[in-house]
PyMOL CGO cylinders between C-alpha atoms (Angstrom):
from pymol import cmd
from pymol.cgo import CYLINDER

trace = [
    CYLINDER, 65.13, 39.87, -158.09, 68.66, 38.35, -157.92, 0.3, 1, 1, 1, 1, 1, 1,
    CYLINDER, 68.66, 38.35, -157.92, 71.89, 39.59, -158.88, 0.3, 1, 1, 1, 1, 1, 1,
    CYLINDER, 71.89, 39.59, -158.88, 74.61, 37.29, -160.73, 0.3, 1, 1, 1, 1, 1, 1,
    CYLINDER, 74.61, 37.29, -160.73, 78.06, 38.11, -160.97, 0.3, 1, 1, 1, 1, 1, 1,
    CYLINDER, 78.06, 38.11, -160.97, 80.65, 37.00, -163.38, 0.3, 1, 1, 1, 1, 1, 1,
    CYLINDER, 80.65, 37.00, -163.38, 84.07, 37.91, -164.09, 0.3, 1, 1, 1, 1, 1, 1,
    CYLINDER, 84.07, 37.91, -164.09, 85.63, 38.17, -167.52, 0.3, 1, 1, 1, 1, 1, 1,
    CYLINDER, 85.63, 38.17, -167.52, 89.21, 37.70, -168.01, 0.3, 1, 1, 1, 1, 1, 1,
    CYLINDER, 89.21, 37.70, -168.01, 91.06, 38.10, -171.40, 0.3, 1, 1, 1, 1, 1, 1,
    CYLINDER, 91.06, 38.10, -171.40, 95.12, 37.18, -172.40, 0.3, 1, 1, 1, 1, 1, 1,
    CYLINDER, 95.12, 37.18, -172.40, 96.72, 38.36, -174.93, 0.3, 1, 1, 1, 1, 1, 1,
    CYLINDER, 96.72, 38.36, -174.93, 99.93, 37.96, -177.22, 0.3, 1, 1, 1, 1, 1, 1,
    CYLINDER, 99.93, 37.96, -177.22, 102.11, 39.96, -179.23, 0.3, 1, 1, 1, 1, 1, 1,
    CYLINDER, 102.11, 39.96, -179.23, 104.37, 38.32, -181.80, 0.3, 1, 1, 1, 1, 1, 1,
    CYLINDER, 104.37, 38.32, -181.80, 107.07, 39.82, -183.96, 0.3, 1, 1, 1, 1, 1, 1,
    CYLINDER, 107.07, 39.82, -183.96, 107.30, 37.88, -187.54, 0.3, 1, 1, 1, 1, 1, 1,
    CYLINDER, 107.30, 37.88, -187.54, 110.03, 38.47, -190.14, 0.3, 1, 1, 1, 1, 1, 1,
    CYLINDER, 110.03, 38.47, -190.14, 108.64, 38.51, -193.47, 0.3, 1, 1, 1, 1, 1, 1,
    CYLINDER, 108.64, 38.51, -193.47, 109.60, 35.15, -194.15, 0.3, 1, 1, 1, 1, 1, 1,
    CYLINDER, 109.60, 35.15, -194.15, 107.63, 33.92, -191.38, 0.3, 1, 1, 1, 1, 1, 1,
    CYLINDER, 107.63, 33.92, -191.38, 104.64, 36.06, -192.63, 0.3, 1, 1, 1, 1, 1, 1,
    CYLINDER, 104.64, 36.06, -192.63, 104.44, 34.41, -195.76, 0.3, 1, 1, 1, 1, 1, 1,
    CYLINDER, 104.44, 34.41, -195.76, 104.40, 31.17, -194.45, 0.3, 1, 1, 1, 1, 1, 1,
    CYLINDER, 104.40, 31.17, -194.45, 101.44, 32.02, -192.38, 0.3, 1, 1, 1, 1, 1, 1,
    CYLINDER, 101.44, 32.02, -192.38, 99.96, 33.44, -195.05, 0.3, 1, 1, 1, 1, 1, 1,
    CYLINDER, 99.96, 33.44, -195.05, 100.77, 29.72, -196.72, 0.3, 1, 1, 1, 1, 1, 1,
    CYLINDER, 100.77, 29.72, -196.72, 99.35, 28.12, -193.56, 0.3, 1, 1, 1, 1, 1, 1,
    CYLINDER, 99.35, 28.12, -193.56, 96.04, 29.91, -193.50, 0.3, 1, 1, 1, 1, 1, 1,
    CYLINDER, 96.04, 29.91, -193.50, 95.81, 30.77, -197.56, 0.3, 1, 1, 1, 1, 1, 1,
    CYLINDER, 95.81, 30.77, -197.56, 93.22, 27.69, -197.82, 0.3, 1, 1, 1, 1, 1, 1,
    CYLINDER, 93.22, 27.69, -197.82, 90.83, 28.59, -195.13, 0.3, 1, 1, 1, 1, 1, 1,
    CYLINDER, 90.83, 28.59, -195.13, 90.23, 27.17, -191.96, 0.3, 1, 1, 1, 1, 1, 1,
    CYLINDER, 90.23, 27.17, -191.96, 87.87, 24.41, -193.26, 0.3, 1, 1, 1, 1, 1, 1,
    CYLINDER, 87.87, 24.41, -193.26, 90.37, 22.79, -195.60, 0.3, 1, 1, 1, 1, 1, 1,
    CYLINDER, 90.37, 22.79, -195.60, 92.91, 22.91, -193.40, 0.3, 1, 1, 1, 1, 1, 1,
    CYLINDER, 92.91, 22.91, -193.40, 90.38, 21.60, -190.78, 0.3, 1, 1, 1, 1, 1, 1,
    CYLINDER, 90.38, 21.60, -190.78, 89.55, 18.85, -193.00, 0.3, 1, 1, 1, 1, 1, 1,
    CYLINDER, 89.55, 18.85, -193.00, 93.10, 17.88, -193.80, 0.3, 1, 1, 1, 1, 1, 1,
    CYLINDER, 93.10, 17.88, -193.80, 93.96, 17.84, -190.12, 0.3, 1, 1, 1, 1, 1, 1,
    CYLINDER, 93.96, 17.84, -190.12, 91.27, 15.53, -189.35, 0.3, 1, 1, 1, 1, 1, 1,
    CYLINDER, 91.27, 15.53, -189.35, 92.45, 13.12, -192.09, 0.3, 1, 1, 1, 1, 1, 1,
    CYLINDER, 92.45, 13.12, -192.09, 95.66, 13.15, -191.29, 0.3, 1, 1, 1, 1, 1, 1,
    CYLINDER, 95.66, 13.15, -191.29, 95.78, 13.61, -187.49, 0.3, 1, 1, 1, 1, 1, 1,
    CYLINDER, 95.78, 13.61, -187.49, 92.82, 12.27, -186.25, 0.3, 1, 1, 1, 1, 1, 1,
    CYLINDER, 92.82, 12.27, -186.25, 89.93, 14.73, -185.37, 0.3, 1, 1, 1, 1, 1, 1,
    CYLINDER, 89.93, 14.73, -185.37, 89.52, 14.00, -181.60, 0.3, 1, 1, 1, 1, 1, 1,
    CYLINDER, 89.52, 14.00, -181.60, 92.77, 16.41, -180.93, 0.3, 1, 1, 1, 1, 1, 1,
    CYLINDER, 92.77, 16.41, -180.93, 91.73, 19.32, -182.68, 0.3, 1, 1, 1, 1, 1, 1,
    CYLINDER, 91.73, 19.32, -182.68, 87.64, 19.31, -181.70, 0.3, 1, 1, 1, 1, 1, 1,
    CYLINDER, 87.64, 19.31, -181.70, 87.96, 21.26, -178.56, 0.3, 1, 1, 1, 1, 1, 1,
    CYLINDER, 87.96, 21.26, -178.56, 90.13, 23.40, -180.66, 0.3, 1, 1, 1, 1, 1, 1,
    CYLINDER, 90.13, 23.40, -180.66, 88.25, 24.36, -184.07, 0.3, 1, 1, 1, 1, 1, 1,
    CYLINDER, 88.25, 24.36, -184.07, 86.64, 27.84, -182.74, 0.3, 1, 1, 1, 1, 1, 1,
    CYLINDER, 86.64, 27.84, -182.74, 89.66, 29.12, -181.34, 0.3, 1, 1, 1, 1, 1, 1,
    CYLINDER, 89.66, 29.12, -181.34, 91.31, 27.91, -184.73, 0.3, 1, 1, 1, 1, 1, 1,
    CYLINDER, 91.31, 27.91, -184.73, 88.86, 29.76, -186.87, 0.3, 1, 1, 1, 1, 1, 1,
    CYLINDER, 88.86, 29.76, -186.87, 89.14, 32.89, -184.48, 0.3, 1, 1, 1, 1, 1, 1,
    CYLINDER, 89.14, 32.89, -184.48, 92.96, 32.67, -185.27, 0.3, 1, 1, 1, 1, 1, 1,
    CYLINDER, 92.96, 32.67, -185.27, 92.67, 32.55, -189.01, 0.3, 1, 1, 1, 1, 1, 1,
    CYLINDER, 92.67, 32.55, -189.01, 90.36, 35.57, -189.07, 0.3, 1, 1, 1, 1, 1, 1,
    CYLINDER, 90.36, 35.57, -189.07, 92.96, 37.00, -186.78, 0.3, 1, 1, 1, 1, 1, 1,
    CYLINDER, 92.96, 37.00, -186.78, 95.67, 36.23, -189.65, 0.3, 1, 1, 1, 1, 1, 1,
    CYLINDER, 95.67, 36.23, -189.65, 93.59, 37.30, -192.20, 0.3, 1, 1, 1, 1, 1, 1,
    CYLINDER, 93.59, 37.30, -192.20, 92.50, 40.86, -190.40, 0.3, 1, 1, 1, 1, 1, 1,
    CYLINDER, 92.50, 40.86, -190.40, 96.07, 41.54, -188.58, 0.3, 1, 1, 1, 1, 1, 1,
    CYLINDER, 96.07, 41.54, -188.58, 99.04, 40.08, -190.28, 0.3, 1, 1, 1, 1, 1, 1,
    CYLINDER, 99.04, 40.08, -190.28, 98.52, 39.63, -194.40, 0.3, 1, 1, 1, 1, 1, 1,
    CYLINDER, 98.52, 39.63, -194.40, 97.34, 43.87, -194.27, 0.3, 1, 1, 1, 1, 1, 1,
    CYLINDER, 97.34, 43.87, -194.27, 101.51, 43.92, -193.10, 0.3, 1, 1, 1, 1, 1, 1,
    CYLINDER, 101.51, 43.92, -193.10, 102.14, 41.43, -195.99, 0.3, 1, 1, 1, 1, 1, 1,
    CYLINDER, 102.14, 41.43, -195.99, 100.35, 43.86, -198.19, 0.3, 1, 1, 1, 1, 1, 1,
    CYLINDER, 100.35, 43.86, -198.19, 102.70, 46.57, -196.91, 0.3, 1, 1, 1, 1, 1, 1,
    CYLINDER, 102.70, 46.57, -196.91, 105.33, 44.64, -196.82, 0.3, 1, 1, 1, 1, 1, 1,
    CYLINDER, 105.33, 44.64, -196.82, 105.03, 44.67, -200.65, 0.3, 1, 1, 1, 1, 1, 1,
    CYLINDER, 105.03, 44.67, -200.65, 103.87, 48.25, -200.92, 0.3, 1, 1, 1, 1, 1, 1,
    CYLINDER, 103.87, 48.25, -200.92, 106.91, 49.60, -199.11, 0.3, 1, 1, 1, 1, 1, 1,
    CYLINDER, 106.91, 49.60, -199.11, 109.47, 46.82, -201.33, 0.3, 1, 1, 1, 1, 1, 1,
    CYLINDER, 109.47, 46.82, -201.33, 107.79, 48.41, -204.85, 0.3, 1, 1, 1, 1, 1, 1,
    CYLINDER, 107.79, 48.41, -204.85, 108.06, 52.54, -203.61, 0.3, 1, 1, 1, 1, 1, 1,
    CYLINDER, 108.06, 52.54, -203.61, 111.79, 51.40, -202.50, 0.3, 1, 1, 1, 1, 1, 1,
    CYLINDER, 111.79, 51.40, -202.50, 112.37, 49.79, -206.04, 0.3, 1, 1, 1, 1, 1, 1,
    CYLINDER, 112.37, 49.79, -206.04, 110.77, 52.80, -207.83, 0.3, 1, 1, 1, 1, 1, 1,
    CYLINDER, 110.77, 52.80, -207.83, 112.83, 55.34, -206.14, 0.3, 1, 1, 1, 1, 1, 1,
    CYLINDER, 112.83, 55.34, -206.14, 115.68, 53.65, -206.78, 0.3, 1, 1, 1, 1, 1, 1,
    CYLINDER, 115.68, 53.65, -206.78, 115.25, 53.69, -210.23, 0.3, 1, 1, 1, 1, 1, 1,
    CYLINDER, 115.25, 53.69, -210.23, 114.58, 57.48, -210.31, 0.3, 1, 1, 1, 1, 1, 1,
    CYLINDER, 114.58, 57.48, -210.31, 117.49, 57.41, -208.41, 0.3, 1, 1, 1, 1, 1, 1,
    CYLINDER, 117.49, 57.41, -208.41, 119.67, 55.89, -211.37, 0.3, 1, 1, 1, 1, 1, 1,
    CYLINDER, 119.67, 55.89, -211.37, 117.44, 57.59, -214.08, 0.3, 1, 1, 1, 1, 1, 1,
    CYLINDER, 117.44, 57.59, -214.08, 118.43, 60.84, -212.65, 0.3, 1, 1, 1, 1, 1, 1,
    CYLINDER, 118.43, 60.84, -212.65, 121.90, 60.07, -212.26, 0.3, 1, 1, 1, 1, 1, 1,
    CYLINDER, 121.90, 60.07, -212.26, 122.25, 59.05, -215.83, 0.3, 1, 1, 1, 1, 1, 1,
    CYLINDER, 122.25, 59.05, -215.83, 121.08, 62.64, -217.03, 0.3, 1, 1, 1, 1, 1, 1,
    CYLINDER, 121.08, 62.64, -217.03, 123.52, 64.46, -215.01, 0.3, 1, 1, 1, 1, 1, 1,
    CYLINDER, 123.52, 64.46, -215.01, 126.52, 65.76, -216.11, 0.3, 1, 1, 1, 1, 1, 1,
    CYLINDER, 126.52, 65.76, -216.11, 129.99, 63.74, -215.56, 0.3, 1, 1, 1, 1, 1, 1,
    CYLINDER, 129.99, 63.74, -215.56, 131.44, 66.75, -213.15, 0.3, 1, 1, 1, 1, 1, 1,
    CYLINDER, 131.44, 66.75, -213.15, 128.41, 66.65, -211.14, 0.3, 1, 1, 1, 1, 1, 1,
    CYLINDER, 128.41, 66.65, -211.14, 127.73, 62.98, -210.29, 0.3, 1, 1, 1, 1, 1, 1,
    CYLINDER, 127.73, 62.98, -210.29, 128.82, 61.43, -207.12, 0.3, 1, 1, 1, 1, 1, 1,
    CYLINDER, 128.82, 61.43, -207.12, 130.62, 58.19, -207.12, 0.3, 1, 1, 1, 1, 1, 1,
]
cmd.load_cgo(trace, "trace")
């Protein structure tokens, strides 16, 4: 019988995005990671990105499970804001003079 040890170390990074900067990752990765691959290697040369191409795949499953769900909120939270508003203005409109607020 023999025994092997191994060690396993993992890194990590948190990022805050603005919402501009989300949509242009959404741009970035909104093609898949084997066109942009593709284009890369066409334009860049492919010997750069070859040790490179898992971890690039890894990240653009990372975009596509982490950040565009906050896109998709992002949204969400813009349309609920818009509606309410517009009850808002709706229900000011049927109020009478004396009672509305400037």
């Amino acid at each position: 019988m023999s025994a092997r040890t191994t060690a396993t170390i993992a890194f990590g990074a948190t990022i805050t995005l603005n919402e501009t900067e989300v949509r242009a990752l959404d741009a970035l990765v909104g093609y898949g990671d084997d066109a942009f691959l593709k284009v890369f290697k066409e334009k860049l040369g492919a010997a750069y990105i070859r040790d490179y191409e898992a971890g690039l795949r890894s990240f653009f499953r990372a975009v596509g499970r982490d950040v565009l769900p906050a896109l998709r909120e992002i949204e969400d939270a813009r349309r609920d804001l818009l509606k309410a508003a517009q009850k808002r203005v709706e229900a000011r409109a049927t109020e009478p003079a004396e009672r509305q607020k400037p």
